[in-house]
C-alpha positions in Angstrom: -13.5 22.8 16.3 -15.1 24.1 19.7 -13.1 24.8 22.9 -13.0 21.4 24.9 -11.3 20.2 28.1 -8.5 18.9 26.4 -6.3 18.8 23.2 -5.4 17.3 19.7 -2.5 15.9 19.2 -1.4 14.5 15.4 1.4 11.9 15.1 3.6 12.6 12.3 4.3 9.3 9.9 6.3 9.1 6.7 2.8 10.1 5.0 2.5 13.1 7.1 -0.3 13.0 10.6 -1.4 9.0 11.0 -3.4 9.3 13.8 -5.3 11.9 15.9 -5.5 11.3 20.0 -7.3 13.1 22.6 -5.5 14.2 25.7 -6.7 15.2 29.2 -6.1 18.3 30.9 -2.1 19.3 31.4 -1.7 17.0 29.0 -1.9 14.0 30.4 -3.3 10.7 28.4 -6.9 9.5 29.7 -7.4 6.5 31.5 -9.4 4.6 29.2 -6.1 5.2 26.7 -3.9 3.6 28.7 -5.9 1.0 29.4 -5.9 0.4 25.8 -2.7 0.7 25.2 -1.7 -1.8 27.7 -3.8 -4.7 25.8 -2.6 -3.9 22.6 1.1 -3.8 24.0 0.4 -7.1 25.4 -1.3 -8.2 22.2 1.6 -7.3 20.0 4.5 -9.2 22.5 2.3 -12.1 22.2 2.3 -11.9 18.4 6.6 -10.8 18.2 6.7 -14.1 19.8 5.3 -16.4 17.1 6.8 -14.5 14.4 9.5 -16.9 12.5 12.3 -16.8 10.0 9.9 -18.3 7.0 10.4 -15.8 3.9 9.3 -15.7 0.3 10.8 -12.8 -2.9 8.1 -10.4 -4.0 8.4 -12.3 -7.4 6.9 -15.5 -5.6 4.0 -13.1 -3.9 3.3 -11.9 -7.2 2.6 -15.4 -8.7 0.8 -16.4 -6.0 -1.5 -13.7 -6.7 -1.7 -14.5 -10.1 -2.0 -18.4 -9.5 -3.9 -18.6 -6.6 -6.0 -15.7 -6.2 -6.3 -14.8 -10.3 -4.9 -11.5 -9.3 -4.3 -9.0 -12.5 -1.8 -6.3 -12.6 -4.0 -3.0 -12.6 -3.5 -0.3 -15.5 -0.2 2.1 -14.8 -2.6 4.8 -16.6 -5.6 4.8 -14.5 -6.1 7.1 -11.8 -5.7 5.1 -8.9 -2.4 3.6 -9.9 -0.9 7.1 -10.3 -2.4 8.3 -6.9 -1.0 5.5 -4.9 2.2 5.5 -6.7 2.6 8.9 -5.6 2.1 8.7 -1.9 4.1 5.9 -2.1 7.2 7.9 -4.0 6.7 10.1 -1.1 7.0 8.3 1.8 9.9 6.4 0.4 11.7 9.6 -0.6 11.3 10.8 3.0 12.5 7.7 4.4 15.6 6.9 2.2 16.6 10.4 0.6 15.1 13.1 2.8 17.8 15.6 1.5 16.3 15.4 -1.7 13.4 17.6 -0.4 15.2 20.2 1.3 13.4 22.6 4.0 9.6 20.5 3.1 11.4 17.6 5.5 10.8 20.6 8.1 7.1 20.6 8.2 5.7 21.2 11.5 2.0 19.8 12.8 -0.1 22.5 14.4 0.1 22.7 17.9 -3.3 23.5 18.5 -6.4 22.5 17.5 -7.3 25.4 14.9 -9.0 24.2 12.0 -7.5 26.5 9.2 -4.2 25.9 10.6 -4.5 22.4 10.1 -6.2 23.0 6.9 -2.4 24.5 6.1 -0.5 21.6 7.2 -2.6 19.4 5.2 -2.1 21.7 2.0 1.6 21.8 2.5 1.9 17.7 3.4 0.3 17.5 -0.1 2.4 20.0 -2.2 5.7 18.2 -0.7 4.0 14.9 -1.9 4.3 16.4 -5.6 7.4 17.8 -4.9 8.6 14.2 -4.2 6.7 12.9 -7.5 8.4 15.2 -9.5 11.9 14.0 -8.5 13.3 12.2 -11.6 13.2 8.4 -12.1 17.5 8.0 -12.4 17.5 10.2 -9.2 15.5 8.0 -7.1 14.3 5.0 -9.1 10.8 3.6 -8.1 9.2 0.0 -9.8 5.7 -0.5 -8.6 2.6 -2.4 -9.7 -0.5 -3.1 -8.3 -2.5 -6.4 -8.3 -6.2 -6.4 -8.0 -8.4 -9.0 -6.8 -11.8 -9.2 -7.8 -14.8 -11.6 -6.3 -17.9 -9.6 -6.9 -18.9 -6.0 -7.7 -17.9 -4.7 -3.7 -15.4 -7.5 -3.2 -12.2 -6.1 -4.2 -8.6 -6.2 -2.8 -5.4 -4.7 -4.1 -2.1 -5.5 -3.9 0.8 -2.9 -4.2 4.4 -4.4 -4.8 7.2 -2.2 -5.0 10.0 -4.2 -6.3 13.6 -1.4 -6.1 12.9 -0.6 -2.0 11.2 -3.7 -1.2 7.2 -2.5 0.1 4.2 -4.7 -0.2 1.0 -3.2 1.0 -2.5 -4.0 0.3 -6.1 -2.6 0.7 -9.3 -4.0 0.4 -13.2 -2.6 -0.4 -16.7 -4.0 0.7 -18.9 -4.4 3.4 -18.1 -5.2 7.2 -18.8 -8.7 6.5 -16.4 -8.7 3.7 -13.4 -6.2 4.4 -12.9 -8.6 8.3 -12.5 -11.7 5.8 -10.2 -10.1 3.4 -8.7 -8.9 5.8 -7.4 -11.7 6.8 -6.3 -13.0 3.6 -4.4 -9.8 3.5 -2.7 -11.1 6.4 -2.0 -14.3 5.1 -0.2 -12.6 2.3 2.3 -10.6 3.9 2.6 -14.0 6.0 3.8 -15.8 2.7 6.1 -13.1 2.0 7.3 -13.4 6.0 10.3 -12.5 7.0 14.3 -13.4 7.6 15.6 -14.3 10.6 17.8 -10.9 9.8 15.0 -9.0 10.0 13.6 -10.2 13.0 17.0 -10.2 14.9 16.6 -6.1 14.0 13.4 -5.4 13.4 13.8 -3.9 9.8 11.1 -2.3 7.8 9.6 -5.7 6.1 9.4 -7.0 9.9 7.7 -4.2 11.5 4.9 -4.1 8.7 4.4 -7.9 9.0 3.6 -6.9 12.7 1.4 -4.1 11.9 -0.5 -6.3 10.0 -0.9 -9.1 12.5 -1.5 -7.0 14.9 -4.3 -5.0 13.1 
């Protein structure tokens, strides 16, 4: 990267940086961020409010899939299961049993906007992802499967369901067209599953990725 008039910043998430935004000189955000901000703020009270106590198990998502949507459970040997299973490990490890990974909990984001050092921070993110991979099932037990939806060659959708720490989380493939209307089935999936008054009342996990969701 070039010199510019301001600087990169990267969020940290469970998964390592999420997102990347541009701030202004002395490090202010610009305008036109906080602009945006505000709406989406404003879009996601509106949304908090309509959200109600209407929950289903992951068991009943995963028939639904099956019944409704001829969903079939992909391959626990193919590539993509063990990729996503692994990020997944991860970021559940981090959350629930951080100690289990020692000083790579310490990892620090570059503060500037050099590209080998992020190049660094991106090699280390990934080596404490296999360091969480490799911690042993009867030390931190993980069950998940993923469900794949198929309507044509580019119309695909998959379903992750992690049954032991309770995560549902989906993705979808295709064009524009396509990924905005699966998109929204996607939503009306993790509405099925919804959530318990308990959750709402304080905003655990399974609550605050139903709002992502609606809110994306």
């Amino acid at each position: 990267m070039g010199k510019s008039a301001g600087s990169v910043s990267m969020i940290g998430g469970a998964d390592g940086p999420t997102s990347i935004f541009i701030v202004g000189k002395g490090g202010r955000v610009k305008l036109t961020t906080r602009i945006q901000n505000y709406f989406r703020q404003g879009k996601r009270n509106r949304i908090k409010k309509r959200i109600t106590d209407n929950s289903h198990t992951l068991e009943e998502v995963v028939e639904l899939l099956k019944w409704e949507y001829g969903a079939e459970e992909v391959s626990q040997q193919s590539h993509n299961y063990r990729e996503q299973k692994k990020y997944l490990k991860a970021s559940l490890v981090m959350r629930h049993r951080p100690d289990l990974l020692g000083e790579w909990m310490d990892l620090q984001p570059p503060t500037t906007e050099d590209v080998e050092a992020i190049k660094v921070f991106c090699e280390q993110m990934q080596e404490r992802n296999n360091k969480a991979a490799e911690i042993a099932e009867d030390i931190f037990p993980i069950d998940f499967h993923i469900y794949e939806m198929k309507w044509a060659e580019n119309d695909r959708m998959w379903i992750g369901v992690e049954t032991v720490w309770q995560v549902l989380d989906g993705s979808c493939s295709g064009d524009q067209k396509t990924i905005k209307k699966r998109k929204k089935l996607l939503k009306e999936i993790y509405l099925y599953y919804g959530v318990t008054a308990e959750d709402i009342k304080y905003e655990t996990e399974r609550y605050k990725s139903l709002l992502a969701i609606l809110c994306s």
